[in-house]
N, CA, C and O atoms as a Tripos MOL2 file, in Angstrom:
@<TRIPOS>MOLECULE
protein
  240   239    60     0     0
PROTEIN
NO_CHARGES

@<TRIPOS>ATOM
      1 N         170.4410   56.8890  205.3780 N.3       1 UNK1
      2 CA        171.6190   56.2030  204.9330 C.3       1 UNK1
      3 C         171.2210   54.8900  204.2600 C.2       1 UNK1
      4 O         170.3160   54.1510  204.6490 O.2       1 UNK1
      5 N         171.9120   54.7160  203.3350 N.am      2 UNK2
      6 CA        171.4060   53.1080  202.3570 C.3       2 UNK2
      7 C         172.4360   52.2370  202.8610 C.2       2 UNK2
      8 O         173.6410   52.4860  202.8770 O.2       2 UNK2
      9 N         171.7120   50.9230  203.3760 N.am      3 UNK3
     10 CA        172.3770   50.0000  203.2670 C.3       3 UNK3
     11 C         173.2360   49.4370  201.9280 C.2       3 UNK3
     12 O         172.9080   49.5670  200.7490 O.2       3 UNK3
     13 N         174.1390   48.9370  202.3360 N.am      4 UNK4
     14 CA        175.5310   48.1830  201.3020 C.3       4 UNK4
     15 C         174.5920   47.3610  200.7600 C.2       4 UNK4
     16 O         173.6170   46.9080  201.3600 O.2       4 UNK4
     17 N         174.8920   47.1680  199.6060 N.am      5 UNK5
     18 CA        174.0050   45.6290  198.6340 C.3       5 UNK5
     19 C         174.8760   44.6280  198.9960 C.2       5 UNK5
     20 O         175.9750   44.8250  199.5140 O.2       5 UNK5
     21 N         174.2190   43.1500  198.6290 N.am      6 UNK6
     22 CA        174.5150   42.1650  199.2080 C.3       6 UNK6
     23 C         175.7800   42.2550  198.4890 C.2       6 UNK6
     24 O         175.8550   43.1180  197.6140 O.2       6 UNK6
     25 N         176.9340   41.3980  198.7440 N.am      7 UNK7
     26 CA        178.0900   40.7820  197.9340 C.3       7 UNK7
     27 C         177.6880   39.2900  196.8390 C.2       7 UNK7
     28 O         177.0260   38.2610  196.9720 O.2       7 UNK7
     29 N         178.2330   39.6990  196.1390 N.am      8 UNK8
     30 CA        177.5130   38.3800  194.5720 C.3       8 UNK8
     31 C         177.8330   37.4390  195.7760 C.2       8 UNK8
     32 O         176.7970   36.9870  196.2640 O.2       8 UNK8
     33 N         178.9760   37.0140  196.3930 N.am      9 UNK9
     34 CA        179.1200   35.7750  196.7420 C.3       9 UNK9
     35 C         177.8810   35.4520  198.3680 C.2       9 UNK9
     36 O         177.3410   34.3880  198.6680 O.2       9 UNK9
     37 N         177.8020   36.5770  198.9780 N.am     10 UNK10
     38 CA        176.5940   36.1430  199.8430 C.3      10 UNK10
     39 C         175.5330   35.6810  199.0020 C.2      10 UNK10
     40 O         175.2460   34.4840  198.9850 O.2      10 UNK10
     41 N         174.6860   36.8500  198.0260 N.am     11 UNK11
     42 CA        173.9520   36.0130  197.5080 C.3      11 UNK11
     43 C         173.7110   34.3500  196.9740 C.2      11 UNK11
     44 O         172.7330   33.6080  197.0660 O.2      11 UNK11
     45 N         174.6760   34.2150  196.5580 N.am     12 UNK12
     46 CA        175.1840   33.2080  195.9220 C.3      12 UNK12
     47 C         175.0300   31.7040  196.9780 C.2      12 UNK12
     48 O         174.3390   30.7480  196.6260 O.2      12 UNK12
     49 N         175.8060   31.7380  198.2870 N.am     13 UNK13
     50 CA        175.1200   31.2140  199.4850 C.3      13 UNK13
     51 C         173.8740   31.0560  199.7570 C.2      13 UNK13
     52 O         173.3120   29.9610  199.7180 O.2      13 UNK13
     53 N         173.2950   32.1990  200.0770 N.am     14 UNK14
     54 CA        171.7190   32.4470  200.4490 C.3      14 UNK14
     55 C         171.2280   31.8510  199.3110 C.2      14 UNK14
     56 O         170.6920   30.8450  199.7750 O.2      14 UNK14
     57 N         171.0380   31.8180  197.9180 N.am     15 UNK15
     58 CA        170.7790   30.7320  197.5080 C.3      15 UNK15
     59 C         170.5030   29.3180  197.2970 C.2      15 UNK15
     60 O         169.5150   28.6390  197.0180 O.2      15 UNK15
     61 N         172.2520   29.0420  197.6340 N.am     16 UNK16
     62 CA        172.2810   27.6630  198.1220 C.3      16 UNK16
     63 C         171.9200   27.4330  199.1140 C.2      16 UNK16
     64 O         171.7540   26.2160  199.2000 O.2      16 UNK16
     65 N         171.5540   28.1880  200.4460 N.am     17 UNK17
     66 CA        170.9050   27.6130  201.2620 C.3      17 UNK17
     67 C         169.1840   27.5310  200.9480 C.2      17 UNK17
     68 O         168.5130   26.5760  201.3390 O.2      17 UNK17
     69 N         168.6840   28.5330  200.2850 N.am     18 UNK18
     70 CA        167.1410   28.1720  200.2630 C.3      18 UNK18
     71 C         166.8590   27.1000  199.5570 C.2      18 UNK18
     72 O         165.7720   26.5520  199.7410 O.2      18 UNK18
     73 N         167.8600   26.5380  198.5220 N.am     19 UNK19
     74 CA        167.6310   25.5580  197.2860 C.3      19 UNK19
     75 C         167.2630   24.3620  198.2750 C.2      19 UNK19
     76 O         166.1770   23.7890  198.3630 O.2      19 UNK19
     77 N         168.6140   24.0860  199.1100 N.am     20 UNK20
     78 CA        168.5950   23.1110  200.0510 C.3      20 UNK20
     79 C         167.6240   22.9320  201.1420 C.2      20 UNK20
     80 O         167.2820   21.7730  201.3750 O.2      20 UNK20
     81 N         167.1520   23.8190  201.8050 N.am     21 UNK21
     82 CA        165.9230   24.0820  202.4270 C.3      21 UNK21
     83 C         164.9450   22.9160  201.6480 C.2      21 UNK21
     84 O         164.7580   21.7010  201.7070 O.2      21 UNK21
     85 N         164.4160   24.1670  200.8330 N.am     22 UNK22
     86 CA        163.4620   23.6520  200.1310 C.3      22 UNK22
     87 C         163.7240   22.5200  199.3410 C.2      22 UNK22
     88 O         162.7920   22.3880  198.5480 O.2      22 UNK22
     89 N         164.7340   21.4760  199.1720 N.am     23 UNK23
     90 CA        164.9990   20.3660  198.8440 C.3      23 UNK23
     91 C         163.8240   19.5150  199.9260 C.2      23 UNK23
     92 O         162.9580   18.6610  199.7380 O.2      23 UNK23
     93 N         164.4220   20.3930  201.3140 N.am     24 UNK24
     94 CA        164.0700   18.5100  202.3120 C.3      24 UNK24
     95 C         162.6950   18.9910  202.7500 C.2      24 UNK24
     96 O         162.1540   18.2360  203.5570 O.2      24 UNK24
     97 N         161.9960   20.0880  202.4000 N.am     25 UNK25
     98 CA        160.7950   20.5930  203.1700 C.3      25 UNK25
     99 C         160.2170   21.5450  202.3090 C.2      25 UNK25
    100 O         160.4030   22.6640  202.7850 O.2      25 UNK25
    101 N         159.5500   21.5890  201.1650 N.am     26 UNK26
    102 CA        159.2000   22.1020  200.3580 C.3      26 UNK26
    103 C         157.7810   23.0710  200.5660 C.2      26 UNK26
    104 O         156.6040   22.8440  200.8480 O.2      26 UNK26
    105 N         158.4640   24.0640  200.3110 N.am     27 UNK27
    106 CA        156.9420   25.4400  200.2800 C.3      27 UNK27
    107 C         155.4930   24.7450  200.3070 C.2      27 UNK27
    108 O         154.6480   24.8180  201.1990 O.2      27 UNK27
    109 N         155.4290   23.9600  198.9310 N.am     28 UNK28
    110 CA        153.9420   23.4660  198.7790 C.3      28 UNK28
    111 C         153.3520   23.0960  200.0950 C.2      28 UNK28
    112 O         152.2320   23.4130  200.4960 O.2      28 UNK28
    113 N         154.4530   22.2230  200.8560 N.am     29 UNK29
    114 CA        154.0590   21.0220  201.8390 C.3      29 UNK29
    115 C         153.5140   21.7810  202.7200 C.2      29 UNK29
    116 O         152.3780   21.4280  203.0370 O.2      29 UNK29
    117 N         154.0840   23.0820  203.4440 N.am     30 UNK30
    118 CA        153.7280   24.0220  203.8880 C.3      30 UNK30
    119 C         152.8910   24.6920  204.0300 C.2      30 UNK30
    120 O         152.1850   24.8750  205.0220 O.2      30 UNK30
    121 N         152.8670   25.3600  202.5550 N.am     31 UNK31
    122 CA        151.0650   25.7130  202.3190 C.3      31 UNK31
    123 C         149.8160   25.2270  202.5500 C.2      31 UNK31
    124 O         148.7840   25.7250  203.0010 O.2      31 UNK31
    125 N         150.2240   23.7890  202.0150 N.am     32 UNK32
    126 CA        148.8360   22.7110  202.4010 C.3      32 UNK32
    127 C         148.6480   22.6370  203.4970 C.2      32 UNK32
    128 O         147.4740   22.5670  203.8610 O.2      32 UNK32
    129 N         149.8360   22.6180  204.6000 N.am     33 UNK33
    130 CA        149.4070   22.0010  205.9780 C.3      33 UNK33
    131 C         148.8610   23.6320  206.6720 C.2      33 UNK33
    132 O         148.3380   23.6090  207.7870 O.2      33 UNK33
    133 N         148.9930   24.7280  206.0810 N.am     34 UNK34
    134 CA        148.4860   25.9440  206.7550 C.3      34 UNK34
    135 C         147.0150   25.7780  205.8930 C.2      34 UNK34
    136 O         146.3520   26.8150  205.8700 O.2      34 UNK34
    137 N         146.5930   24.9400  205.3860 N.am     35 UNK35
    138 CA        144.9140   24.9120  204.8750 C.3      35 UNK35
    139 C         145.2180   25.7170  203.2280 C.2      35 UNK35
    140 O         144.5440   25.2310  202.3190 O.2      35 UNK35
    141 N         146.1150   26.8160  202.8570 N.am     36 UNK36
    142 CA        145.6390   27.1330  201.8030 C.3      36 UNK36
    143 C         145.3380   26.6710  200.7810 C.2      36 UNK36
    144 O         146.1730   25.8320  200.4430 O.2      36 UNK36
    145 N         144.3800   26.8060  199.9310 N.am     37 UNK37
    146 CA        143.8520   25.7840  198.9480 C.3      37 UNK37
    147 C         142.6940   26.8280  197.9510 C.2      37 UNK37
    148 O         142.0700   27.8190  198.3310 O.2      37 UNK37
    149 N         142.7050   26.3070  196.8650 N.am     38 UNK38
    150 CA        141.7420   26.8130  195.4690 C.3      38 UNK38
    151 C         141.0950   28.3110  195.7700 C.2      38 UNK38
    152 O         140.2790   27.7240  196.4810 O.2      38 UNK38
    153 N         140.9430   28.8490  195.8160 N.am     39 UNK39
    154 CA        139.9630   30.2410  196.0410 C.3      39 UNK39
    155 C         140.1510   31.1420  196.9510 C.2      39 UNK39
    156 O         139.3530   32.0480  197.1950 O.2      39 UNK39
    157 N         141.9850   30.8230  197.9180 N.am     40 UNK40
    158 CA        142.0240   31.0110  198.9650 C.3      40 UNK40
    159 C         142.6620   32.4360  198.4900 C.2      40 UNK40
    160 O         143.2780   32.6030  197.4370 O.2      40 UNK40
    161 N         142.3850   33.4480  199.4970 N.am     41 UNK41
    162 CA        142.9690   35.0230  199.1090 C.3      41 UNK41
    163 C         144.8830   35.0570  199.6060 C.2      41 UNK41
    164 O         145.2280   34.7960  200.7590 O.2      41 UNK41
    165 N         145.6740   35.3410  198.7400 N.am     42 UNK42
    166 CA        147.0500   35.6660  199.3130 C.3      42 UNK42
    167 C         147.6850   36.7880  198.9600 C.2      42 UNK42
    168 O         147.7370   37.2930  197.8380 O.2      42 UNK42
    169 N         148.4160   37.3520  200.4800 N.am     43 UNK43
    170 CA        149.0590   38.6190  200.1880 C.3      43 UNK43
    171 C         150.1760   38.3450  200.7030 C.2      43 UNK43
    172 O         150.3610   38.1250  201.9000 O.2      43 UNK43
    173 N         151.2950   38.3350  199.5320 N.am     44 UNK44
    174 CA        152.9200   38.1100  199.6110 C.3      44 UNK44
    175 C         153.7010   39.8300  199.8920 C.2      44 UNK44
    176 O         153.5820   40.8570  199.2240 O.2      44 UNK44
    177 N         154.4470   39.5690  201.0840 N.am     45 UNK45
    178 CA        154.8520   40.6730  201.4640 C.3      45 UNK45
    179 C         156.5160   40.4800  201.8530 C.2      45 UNK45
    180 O         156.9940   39.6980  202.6750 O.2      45 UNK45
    181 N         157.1350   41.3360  201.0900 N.am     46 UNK46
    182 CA        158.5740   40.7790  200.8790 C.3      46 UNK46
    183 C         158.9070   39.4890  200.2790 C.2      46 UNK46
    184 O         159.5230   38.6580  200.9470 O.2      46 UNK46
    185 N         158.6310   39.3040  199.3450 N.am     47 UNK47
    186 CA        158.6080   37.6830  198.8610 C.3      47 UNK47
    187 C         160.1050   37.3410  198.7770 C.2      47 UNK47
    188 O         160.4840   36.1770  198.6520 O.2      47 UNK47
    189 N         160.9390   38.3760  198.8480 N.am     48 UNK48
    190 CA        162.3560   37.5330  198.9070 C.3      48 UNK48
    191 C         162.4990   36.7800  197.9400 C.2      48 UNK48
    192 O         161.8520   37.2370  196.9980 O.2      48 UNK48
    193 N         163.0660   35.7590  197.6480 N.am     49 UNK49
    194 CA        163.7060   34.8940  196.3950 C.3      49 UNK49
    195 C         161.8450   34.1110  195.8130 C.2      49 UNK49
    196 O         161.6210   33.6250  194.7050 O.2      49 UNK49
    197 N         161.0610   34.2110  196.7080 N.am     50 UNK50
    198 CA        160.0140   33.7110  195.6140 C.3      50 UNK50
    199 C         159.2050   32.4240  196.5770 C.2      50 UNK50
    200 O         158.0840   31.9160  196.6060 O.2      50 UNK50
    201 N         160.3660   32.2820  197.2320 N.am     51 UNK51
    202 CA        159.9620   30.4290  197.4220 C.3      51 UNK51
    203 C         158.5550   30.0980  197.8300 C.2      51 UNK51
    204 O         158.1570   28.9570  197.5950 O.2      51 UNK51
    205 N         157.7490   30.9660  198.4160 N.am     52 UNK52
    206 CA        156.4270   30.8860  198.3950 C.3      52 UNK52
    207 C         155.2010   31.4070  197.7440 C.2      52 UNK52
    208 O         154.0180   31.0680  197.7500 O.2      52 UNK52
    209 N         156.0760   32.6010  197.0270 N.am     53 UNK53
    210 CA        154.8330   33.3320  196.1320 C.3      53 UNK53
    211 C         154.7240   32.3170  194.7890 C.2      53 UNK53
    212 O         153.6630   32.5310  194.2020 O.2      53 UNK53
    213 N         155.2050   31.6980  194.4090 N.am     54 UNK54
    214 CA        155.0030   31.1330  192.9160 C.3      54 UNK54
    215 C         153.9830   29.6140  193.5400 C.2      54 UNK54
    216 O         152.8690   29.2180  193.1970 O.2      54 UNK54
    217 N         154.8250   29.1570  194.4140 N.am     55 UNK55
    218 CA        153.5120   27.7600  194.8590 C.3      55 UNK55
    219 C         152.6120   28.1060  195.3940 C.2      55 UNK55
    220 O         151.6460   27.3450  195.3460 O.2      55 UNK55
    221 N         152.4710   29.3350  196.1250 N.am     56 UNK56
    222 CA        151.2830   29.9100  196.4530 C.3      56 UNK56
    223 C         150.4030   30.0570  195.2620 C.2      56 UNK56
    224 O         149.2510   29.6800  195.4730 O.2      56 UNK56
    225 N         150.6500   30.5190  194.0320 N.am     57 UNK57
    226 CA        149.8150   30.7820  193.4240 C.3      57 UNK57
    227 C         149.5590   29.9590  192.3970 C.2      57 UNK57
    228 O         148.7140   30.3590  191.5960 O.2      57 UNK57
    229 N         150.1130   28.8050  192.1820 N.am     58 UNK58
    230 CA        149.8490   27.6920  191.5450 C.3      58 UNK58
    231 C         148.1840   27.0550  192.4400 C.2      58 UNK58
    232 O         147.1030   26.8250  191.8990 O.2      58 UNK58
    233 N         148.5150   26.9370  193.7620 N.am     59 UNK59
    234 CA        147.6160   25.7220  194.9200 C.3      59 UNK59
    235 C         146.4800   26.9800  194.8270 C.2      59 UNK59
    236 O         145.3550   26.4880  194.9070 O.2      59 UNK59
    237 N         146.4270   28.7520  194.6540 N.am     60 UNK60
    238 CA        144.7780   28.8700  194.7160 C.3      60 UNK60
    239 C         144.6260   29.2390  192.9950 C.2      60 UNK60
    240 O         143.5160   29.4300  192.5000 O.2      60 UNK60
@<TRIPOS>BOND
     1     1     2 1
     2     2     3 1
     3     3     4 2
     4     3     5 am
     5     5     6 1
     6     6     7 1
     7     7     8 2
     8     7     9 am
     9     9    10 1
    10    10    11 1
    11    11    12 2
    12    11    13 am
    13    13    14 1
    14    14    15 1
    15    15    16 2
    16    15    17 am
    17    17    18 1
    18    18    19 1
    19    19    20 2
    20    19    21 am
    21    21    22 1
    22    22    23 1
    23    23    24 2
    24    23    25 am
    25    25    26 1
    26    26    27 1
    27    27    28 2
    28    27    29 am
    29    29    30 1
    30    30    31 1
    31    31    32 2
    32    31    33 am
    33    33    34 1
    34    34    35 1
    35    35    36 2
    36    35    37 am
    37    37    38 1
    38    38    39 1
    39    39    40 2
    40    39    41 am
    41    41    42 1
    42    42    43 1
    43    43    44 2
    44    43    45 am
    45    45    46 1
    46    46    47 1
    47    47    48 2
    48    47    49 am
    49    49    50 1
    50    50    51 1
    51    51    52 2
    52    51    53 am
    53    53    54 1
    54    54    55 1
    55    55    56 2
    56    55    57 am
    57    57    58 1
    58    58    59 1
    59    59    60 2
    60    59    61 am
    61    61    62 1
    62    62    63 1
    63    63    64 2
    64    63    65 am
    65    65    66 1
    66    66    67 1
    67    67    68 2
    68    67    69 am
    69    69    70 1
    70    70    71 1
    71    71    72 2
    72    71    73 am
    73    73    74 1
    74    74    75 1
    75    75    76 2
    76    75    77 am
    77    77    78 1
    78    78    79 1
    79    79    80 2
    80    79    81 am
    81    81    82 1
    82    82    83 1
    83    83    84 2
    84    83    85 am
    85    85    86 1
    86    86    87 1
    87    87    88 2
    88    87    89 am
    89    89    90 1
    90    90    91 1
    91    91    92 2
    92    91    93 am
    93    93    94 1
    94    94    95 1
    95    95    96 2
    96    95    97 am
    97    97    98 1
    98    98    99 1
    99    99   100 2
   100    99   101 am
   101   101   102 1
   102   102   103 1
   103   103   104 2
   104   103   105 am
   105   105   106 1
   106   106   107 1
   107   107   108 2
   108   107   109 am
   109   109   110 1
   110   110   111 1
   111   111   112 2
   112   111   113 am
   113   113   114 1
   114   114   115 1
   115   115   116 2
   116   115   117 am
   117   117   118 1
   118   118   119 1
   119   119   120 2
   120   119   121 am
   121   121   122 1
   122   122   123 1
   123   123   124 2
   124   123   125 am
   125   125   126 1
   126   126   127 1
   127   127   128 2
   128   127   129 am
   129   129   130 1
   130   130   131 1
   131   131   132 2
   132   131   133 am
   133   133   134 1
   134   134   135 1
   135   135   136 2
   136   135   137 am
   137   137   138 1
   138   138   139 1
   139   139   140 2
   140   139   141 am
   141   141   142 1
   142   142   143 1
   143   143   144 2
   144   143   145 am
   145   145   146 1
   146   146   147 1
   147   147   148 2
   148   147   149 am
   149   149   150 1
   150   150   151 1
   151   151   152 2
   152   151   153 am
   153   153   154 1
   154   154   155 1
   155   155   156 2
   156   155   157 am
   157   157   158 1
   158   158   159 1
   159   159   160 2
   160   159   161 am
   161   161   162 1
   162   162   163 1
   163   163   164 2
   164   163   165 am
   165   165   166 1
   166   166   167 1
   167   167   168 2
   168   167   169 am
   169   169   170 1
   170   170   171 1
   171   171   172 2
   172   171   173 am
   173   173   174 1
   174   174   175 1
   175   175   176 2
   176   175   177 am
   177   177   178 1
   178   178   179 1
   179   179   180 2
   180   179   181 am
   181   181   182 1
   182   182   183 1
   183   183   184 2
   184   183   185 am
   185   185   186 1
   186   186   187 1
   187   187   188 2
   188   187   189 am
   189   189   190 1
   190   190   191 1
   191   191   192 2
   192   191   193 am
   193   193   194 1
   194   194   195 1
   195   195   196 2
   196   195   197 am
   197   197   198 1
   198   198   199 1
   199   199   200 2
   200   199   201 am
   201   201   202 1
   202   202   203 1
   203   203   204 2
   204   203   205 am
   205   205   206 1
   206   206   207 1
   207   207   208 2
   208   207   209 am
   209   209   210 1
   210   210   211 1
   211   211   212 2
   212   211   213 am
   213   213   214 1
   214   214   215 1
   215   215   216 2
   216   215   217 am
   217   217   218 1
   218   218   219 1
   219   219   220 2
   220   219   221 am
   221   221   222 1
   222   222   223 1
   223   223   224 2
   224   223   225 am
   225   225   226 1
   226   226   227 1
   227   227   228 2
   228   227   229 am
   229   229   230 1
   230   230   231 1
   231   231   232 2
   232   231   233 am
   233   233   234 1
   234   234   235 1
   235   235   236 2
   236   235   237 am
   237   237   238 1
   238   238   239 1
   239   239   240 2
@<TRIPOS>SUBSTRUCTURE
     1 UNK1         2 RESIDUE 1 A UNK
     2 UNK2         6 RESIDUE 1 A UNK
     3 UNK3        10 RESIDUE 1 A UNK
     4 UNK4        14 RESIDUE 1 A UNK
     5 UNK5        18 RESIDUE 1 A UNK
     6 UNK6        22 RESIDUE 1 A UNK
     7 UNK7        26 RESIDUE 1 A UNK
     8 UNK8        30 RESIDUE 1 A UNK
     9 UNK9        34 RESIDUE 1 A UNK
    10 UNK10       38 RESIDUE 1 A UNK
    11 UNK11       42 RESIDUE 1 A UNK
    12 UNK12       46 RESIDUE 1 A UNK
    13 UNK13       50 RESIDUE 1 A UNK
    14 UNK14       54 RESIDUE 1 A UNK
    15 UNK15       58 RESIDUE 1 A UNK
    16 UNK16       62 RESIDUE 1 A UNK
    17 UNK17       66 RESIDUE 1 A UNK
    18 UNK18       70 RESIDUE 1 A UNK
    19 UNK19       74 RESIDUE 1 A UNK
    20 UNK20       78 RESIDUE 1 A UNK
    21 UNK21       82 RESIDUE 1 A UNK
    22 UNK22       86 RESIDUE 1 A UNK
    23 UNK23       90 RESIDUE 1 A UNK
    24 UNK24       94 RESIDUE 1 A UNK
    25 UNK25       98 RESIDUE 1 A UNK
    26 UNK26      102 RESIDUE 1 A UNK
    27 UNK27      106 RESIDUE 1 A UNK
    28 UNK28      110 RESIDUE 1 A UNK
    29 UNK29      114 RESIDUE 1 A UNK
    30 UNK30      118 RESIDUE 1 A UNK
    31 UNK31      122 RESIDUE 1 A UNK
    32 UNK32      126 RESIDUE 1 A UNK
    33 UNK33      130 RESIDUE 1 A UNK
    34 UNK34      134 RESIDUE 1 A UNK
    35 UNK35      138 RESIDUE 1 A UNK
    36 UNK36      142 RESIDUE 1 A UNK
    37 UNK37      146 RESIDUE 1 A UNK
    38 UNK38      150 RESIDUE 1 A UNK
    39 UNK39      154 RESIDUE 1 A UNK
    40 UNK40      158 RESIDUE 1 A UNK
    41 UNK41      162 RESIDUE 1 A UNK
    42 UNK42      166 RESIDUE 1 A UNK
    43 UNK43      170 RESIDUE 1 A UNK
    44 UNK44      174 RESIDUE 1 A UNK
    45 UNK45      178 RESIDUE 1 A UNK
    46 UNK46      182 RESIDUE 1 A UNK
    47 UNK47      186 RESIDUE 1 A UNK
    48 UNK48      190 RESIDUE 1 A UNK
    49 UNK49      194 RESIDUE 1 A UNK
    50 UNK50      198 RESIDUE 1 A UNK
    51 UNK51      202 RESIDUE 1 A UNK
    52 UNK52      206 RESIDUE 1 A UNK
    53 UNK53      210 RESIDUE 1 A UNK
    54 UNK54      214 RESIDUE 1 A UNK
    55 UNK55      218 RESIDUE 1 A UNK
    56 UNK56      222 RESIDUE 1 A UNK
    57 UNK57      226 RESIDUE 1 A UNK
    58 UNK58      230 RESIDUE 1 A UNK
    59 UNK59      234 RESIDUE 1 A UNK
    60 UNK60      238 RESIDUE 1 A UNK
């Protein structure tokens, strides 16, 4: 059985909440303090809206 797709307007929320998230506590900050850095190997699994696969792959 398939799950229902989201409703535009949940999405739309879930948005605004990750924007805001990541306003006061940002992915990068994150990354750094878990050590990842230049040469480091990453495997993004469900990346969801992104918020860590794109600064992830900027910092290696």
């Amino acid at each position: 059985m398939m799950e229902r797709p989201m409703s535009n307007l949940g999405f739309r929320f879930m948005s605004i909440y990750f924007r805001f998230r990541d306003y006061f506590h940002t992915s990068t900050k994150t990354l750094k303090q878990i050590g990842l850095r230049a040469g480091s190997n990453v495997l993004e699994y469900g990346a969801g809206l992104g918020s860590y696969s794109i600064p992830a792959a900027q910092l290696v």
